[in-house]
N, CA, C and O of each residue as an XYZ file, in Angstrom:
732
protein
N      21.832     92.802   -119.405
C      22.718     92.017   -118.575
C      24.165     92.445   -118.849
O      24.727     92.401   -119.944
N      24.638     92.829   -117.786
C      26.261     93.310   -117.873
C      27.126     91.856   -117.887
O      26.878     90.857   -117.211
N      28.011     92.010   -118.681
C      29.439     91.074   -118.732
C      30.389     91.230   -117.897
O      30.571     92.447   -117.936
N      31.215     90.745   -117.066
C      32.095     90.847   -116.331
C      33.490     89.886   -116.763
O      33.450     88.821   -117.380
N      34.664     90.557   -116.273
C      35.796     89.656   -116.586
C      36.382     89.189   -115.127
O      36.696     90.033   -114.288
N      36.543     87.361   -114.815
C      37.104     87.218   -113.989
C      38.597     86.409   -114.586
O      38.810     85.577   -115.468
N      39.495     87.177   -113.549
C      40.784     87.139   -114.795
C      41.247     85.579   -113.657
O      40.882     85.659   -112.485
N      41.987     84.339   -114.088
C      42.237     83.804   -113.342
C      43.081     82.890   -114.582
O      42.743     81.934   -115.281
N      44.522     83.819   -114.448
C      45.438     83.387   -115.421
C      45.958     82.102   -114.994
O      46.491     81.397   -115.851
N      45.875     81.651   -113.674
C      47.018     80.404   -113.103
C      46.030     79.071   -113.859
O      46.522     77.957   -114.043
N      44.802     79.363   -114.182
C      44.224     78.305   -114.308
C      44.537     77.594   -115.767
O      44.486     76.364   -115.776
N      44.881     78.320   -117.090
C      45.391     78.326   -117.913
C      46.287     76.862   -118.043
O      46.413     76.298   -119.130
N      46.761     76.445   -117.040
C      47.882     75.098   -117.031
C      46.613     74.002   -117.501
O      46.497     73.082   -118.310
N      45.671     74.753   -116.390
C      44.917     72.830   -115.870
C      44.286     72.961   -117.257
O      44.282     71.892   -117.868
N      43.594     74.307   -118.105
C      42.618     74.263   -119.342
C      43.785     73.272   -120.415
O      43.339     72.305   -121.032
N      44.733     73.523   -120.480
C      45.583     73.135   -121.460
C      45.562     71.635   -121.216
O      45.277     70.668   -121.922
N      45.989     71.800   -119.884
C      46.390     69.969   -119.937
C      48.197     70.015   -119.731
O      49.055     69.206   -120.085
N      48.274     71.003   -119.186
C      49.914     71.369   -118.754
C      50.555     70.404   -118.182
O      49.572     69.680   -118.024
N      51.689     69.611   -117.599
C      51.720     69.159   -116.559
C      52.572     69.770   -115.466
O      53.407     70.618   -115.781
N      52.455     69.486   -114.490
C      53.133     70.417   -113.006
C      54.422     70.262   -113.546
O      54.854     69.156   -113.872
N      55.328     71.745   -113.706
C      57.041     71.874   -113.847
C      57.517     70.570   -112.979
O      57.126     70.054   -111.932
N      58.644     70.268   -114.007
C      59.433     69.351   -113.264
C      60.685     69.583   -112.638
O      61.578     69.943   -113.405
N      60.981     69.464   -111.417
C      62.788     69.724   -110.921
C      63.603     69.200   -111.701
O      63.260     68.259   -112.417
N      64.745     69.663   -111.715
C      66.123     69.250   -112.083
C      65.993     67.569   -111.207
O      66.223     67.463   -110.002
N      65.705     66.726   -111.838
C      66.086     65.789   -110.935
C      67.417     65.325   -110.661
O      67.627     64.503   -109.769
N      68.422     65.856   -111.451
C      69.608     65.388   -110.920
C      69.729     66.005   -109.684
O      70.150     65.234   -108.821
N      69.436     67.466   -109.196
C      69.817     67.945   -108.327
C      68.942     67.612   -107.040
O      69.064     68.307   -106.032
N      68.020     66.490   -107.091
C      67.030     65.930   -106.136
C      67.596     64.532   -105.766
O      68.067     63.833   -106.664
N      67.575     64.166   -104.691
C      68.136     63.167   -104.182
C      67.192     61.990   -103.874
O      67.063     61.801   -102.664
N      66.644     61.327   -104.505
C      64.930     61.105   -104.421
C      65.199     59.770   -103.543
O      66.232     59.144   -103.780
N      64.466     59.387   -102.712
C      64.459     57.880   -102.070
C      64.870     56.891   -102.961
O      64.847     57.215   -104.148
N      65.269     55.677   -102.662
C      64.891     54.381   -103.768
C      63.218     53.983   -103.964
O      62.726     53.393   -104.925
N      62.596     54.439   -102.883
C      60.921     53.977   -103.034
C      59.967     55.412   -103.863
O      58.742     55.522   -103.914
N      60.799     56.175   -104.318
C      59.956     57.163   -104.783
C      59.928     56.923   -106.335
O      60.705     56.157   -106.906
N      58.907     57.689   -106.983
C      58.923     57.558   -107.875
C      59.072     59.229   -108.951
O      58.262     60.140   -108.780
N      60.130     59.322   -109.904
C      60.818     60.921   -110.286
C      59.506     61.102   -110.893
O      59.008     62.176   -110.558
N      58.563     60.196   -111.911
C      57.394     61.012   -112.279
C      56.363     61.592   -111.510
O      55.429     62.249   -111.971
N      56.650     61.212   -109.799
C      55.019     61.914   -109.317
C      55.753     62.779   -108.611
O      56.793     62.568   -107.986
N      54.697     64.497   -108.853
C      54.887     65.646   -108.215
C      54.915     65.322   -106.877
O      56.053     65.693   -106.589
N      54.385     64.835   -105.752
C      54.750     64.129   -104.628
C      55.619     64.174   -104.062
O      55.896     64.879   -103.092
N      56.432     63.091   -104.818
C      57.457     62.584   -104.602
C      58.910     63.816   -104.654
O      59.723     64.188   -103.809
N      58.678     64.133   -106.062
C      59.422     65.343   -106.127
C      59.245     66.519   -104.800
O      60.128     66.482   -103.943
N      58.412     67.280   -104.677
C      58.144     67.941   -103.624
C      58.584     67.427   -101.987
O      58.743     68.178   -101.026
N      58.704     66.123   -102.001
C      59.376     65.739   -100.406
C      60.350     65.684   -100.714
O      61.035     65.468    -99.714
N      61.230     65.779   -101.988
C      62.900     65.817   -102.252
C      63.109     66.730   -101.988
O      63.851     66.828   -101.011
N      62.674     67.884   -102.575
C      63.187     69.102   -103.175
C      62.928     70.066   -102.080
O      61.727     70.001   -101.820
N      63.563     70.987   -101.275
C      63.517     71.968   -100.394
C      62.970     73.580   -101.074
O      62.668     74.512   -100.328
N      62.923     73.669   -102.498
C      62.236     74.777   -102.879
C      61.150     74.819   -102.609
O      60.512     74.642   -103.646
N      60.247     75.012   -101.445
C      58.778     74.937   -100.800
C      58.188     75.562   -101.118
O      57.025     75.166   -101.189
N      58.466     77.013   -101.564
C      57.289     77.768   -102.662
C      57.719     77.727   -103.844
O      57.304     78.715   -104.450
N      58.336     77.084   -104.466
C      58.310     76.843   -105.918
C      57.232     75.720   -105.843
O      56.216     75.774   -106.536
N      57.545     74.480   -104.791
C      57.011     73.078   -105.288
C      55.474     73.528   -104.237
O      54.694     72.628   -103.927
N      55.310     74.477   -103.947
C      53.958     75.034   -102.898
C      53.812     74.108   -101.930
O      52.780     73.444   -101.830
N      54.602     74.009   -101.311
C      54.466     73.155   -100.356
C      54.308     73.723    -98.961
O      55.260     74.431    -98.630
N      53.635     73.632    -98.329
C      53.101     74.666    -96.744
C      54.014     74.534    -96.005
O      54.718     75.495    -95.695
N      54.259     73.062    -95.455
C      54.549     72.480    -94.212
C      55.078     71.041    -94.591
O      54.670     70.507    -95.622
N      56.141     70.303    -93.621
C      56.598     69.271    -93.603
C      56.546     68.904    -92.454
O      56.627     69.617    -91.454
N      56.384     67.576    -92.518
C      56.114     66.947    -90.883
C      57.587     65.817    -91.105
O      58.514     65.943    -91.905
N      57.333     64.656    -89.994
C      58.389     63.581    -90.299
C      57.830     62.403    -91.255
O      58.529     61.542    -91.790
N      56.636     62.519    -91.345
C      56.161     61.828    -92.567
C      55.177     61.866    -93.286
O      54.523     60.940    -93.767
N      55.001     63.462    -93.407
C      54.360     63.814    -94.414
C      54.283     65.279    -94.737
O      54.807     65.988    -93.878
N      53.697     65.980    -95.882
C      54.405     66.988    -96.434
C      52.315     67.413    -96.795
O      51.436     66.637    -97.170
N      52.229     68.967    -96.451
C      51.414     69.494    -96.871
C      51.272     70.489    -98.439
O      51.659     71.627    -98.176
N      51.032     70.425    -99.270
C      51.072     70.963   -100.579
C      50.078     71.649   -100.924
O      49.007     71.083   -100.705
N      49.992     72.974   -101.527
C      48.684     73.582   -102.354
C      48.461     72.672   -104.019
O      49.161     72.432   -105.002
N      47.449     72.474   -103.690
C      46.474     72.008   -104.867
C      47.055     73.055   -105.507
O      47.113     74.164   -104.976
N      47.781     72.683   -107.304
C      48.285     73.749   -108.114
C      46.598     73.693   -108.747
O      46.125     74.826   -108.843
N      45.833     72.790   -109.097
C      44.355     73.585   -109.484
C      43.228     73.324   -108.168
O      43.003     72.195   -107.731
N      42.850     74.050   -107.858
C      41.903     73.671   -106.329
C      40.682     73.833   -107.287
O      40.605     74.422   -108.365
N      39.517     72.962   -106.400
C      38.393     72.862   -106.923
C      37.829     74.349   -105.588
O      36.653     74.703   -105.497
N      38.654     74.796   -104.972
C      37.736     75.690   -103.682
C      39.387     76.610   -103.463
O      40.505     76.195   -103.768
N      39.070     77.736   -102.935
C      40.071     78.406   -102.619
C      40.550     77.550   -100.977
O      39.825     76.935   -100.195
N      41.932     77.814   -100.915
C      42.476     77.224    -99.673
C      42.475     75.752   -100.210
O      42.086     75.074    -99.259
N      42.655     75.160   -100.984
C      42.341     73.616   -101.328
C      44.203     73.039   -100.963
O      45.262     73.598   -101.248
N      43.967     71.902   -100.338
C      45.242     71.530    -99.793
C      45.523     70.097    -99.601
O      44.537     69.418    -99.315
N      46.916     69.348    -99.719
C      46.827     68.011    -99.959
C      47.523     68.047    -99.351
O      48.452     68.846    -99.237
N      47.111     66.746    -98.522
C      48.302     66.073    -96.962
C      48.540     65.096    -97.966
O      47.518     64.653    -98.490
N      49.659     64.631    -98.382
C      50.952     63.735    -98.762
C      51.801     62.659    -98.093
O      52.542     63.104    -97.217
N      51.850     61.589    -98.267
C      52.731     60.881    -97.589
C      53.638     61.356    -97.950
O      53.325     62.199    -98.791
N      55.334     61.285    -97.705
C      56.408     61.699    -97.906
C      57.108     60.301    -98.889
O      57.925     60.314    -99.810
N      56.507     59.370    -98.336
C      57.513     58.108    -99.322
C      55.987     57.642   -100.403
O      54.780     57.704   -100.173
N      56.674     57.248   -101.438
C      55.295     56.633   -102.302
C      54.484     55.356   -102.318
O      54.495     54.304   -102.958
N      53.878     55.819   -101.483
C      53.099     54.722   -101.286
C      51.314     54.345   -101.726
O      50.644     55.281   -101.287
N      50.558     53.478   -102.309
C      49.503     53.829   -103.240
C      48.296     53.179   -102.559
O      47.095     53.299   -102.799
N      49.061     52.338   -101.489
C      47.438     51.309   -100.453
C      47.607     51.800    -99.118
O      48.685     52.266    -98.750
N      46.403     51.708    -98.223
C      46.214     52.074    -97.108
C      47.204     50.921    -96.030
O      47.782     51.009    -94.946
N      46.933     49.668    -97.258
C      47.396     48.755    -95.911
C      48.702     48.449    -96.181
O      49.017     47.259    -96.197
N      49.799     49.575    -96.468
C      50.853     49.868    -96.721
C      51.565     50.857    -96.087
O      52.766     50.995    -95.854
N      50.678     51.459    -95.874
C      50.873     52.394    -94.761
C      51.330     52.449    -93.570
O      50.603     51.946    -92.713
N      52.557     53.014    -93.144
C      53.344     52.533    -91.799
C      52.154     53.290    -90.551
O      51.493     54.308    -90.755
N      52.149     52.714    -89.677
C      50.864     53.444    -88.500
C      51.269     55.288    -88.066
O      50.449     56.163    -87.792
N      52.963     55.430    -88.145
C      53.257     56.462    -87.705
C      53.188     57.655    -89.153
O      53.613     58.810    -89.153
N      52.673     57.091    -90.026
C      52.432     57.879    -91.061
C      50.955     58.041    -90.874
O      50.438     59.082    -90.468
N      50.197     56.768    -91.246
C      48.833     57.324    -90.799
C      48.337     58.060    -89.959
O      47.286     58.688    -90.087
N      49.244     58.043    -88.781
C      48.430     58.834    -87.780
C      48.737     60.134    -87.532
O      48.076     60.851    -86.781
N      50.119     60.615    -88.379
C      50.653     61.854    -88.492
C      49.687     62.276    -89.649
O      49.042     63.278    -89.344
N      49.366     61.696    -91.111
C      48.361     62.194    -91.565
C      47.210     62.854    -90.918
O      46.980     64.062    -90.853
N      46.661     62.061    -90.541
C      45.397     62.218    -89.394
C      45.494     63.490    -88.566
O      44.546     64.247    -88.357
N      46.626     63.635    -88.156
C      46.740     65.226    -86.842
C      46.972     65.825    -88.413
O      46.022     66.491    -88.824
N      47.822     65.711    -89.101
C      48.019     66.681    -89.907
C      47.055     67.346    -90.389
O      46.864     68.544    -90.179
N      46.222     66.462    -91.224
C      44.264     67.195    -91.914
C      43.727     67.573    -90.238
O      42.727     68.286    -90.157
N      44.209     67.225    -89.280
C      43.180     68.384    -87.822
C      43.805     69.706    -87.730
O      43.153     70.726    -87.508
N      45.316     69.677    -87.937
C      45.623     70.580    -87.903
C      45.506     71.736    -88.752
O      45.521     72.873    -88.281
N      45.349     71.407    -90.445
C      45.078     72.121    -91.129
C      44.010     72.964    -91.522
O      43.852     74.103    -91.963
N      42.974     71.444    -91.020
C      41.707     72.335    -91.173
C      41.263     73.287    -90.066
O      40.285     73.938    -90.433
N      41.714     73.608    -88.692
C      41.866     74.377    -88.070
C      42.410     75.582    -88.244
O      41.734     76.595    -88.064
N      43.831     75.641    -88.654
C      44.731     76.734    -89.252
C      43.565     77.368    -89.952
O      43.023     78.418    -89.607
N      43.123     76.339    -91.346
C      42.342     76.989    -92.298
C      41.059     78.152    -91.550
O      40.756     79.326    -91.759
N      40.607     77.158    -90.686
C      39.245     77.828    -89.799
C      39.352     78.862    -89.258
O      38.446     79.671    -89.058
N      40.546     78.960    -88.938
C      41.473     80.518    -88.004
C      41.404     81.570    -89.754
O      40.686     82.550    -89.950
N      41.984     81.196    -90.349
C      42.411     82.149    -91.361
C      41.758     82.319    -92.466
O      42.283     82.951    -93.383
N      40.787     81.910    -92.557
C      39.480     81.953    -93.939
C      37.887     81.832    -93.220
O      36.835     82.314    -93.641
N      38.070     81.215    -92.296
C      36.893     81.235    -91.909
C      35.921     80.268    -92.515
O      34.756     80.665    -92.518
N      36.154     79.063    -93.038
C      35.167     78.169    -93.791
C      33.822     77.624    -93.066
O      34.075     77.390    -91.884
N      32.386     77.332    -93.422
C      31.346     76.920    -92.815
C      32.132     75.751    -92.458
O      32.246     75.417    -91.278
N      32.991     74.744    -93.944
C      32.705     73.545    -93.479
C      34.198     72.717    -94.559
O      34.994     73.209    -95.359
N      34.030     71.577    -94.142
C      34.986     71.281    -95.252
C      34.396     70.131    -96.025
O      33.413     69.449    -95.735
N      35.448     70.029    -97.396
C      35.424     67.995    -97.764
C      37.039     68.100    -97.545
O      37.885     68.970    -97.752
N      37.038     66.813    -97.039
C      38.051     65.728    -96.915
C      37.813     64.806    -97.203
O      36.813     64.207    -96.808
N      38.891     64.235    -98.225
C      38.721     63.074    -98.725
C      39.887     62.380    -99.212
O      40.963     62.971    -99.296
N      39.730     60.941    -99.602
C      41.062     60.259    -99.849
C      40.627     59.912   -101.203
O      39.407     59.754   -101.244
N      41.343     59.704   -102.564
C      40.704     59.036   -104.147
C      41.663     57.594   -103.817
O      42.890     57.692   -103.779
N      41.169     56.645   -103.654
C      42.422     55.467   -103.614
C      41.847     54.337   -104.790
O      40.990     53.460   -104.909
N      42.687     54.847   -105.382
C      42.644     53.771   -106.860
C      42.089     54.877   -108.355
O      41.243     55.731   -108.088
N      42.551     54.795   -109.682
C      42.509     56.008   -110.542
C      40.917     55.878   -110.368
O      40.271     56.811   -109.893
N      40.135     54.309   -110.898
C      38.954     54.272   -110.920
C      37.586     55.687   -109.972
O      36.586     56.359   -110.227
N      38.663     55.335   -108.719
C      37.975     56.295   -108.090
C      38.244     57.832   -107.781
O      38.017     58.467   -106.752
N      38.899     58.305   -109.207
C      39.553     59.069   -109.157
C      40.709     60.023   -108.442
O      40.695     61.246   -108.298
N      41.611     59.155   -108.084
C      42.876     59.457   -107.643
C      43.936     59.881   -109.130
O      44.254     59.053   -109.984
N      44.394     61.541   -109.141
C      45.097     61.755   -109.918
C      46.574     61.305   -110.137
O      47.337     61.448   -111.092
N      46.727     60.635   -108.764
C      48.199     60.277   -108.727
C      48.192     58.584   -108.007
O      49.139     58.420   -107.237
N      47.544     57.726   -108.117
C      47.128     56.955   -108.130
C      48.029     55.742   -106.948
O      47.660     54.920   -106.110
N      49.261     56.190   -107.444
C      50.270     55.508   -106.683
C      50.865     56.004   -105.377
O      51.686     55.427   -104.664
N      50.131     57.516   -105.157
C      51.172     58.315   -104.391
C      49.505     58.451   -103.242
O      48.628     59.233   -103.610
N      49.333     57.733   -102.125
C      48.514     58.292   -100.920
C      48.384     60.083   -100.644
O      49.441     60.641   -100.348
N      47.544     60.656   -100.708
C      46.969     61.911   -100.504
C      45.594     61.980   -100.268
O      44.742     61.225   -100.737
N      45.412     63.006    -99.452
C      44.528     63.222    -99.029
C      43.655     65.024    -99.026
O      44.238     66.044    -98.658
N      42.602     64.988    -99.389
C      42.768     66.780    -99.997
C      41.820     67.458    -99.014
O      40.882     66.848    -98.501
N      42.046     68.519    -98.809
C      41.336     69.659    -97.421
C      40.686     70.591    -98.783
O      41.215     70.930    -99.842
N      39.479     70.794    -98.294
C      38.649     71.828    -99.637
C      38.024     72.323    -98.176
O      37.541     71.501    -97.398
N      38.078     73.709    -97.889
C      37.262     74.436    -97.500
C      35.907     75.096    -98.186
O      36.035     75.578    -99.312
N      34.822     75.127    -97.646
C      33.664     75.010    -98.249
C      33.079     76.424    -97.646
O      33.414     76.732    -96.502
N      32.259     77.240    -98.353
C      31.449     78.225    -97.598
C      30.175     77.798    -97.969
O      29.895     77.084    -98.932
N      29.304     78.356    -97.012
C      27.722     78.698    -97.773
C      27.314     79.353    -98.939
O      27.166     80.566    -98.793
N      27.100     78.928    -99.996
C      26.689     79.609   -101.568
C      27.747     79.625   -101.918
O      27.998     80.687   -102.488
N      29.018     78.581   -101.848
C      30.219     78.733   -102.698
C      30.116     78.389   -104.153
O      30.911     78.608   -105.067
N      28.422     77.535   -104.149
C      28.645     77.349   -105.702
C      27.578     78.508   -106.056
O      26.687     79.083   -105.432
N      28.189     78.578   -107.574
C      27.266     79.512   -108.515
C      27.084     79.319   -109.843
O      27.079     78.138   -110.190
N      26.940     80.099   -110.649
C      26.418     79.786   -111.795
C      27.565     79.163   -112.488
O      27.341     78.246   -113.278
N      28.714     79.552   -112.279
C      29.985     79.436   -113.544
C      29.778     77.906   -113.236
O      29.142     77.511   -114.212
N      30.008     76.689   -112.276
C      30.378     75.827   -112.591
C      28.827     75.039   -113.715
O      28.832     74.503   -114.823
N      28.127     75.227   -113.100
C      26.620     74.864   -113.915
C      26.853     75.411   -115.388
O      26.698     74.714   -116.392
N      27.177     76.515   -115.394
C      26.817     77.316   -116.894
C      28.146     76.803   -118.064
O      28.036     76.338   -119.199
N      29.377     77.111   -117.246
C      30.558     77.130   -117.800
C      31.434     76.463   -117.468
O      32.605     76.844   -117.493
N      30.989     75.118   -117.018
C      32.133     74.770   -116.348
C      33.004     74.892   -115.778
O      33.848     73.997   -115.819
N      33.251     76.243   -114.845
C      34.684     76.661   -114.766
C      34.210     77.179   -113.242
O      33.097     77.459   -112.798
N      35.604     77.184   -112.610
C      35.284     77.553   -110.775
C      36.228     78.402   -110.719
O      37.399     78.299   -111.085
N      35.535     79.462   -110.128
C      36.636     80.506   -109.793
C      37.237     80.754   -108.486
O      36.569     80.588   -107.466
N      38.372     81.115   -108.449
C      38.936     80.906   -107.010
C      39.476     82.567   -107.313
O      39.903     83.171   -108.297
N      39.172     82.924   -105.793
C      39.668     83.838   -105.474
C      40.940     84.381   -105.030
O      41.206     85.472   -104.527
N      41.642     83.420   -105.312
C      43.199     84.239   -104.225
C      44.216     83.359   -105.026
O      43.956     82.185   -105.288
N      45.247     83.894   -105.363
C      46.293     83.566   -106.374
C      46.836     82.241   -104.684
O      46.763     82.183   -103.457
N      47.387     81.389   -106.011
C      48.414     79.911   -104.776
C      49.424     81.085   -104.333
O      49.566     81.105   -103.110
N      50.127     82.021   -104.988
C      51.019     82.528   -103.932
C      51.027     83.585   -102.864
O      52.009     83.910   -102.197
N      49.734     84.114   -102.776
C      48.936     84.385   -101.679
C      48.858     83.760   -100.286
O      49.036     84.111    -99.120
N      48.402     82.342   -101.166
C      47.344     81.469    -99.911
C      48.881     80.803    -99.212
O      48.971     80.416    -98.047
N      49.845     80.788   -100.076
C      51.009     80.510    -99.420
C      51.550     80.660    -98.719
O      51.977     79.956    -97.804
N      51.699     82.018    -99.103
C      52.301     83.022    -98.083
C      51.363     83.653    -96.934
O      51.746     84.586    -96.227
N      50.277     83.138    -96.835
C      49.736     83.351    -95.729
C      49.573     81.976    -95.230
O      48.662     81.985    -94.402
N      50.005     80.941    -95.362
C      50.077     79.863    -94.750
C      51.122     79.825    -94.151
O      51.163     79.718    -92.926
N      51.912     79.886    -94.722
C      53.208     79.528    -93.872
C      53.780     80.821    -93.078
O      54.684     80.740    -92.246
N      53.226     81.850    -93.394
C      53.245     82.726    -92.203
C      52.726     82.571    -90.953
O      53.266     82.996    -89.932
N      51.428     81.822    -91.012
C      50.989     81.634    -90.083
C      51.215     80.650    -88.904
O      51.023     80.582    -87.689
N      51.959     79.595    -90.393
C      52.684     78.154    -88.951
C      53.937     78.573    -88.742
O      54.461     77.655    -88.111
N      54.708     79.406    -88.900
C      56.036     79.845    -88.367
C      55.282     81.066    -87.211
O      55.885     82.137    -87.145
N      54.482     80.969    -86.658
C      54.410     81.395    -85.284
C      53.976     80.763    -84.039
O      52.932     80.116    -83.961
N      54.776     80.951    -83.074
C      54.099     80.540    -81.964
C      53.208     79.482    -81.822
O      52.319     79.923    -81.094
N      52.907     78.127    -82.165
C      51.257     77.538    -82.233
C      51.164     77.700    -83.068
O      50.789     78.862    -82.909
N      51.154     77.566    -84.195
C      50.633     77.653    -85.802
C      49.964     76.869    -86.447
O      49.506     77.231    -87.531
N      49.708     75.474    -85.910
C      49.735     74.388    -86.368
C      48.125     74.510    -86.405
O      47.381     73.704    -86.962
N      47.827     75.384    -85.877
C      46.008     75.673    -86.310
C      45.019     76.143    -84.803
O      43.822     76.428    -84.745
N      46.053     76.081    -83.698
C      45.837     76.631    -82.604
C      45.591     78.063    -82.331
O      46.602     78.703    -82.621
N      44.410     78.991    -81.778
C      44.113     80.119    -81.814
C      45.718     80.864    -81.067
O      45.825     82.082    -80.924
C-alpha cells in the first residue's frame, strides 16, 4: 500500500484551535447592534473583502467563505446586523437571505458543478451554531462519493482548492454581467 501526502496547510488554524484574525477595530466603524467579538460582524464593517473572504454584499446581508469548510465551495449567507433569533429578523433581511442562498447556490452550480447541496441554519449553540448570536446560514456543495476514507479513518476532510482560489473565482464571476448565478 502506497502513502500519499495531501498537503492542506490552511487547515492548520481550525487543528490548533486558532481563532479567525481580528481587524484593527479602531479602524472599523461597527454598528451600535454589532458585536466587535463576532467575525460577522467584523466582516460587514470592514471593506477588506478578501482579507475578511467575503464574496458579495447585498443591503442586508453579506456572503463569506467558510475559513474551515466541511466541502469545497462551503459558504455562509450572514445577516449584516447581529442578530441571533429568527423572530428578530426584519422580513427584508429574511427574504434577501432567501434570494441570496438561490443565488449562490446557482452561481455555485454554474462554476463547480455540484450533484447537490446542504443548506442549513444552526440556531442556538445547543444545536450547533458556532456563532450563536450572529444568524447564518451555510451553502455546502455536495458531489457524488464526496465522502471517503479520511473522514471515517482520520478524521480529517480534504478540500481541494485553497479559500483564495474559490475567491477569486467567485467574485470574478459576480462582477459580470448576471453573476448573481444566472447562466
Amino acid at each position: 500500500m502506497s502513502h500519499e501526502r495531501l498537503w492542506a496547510p490552511w487547515r492548520l488554524g481550525y487543528v490548533k484551535g486558532d481563532r479567525t484574525p481580528q481587524a484593527d477595530l479602531g479602524a472599523l466603524s461597527l454598528p451600535p447592534s454589532a458585536d466587535p467579538a463576532c467575525f460577522m460582524c467584523r466582516a460587514a464593517a470592514d471593506t477588506r473583502d478578501r482579507e475578511n473572504l467575503v464574496v458579495t454584499r447585498g443591503r442586508e446581508t453579506i456572503v463569506i467563505l467558510n475559513r474551515y469548510p466541511y466541502n469545497n465551495g462551503h459558504l455562509l449567507v450572514a445577516c449584516r446586523s447581529h442578530v441571533g433569533k429568527l423572530d428578530e429578523l426584519p422580513p427584508e433581511t429574511n427574504l434577501e437571505a432567501i434570494q441570496t442562498i438561490a443565488d449562490m447556490t446557482s452561481l455555485l452550480t454554474r462554476l463547480m458543478n455540484p450533484d447537490g447541496f446542504n443548506i442549513g441554519l444552526n440556531l442556538g449553540k445547543v444545536a450547533g451554531a458556532g456563532v450563536p448570536g450572529h444568524l447564518h446560514w451555510h451553502i455546502v456543495p455536495r458531489w457524488l462519493g464526496d465522502t471517503n476514507f479520511m473522514p471515517v479513518l482520520a478524521g480529517v476532510d480534504v478540500i481541494p482548492q485553497s479559500l483564495d482560489e474559490l475567491w477569486q473565482m467567485l467574485t470574478d464571476a459576480l462582477s459580470q454581467p448576471g453573476g448573481r448565478g444566472e447562466p
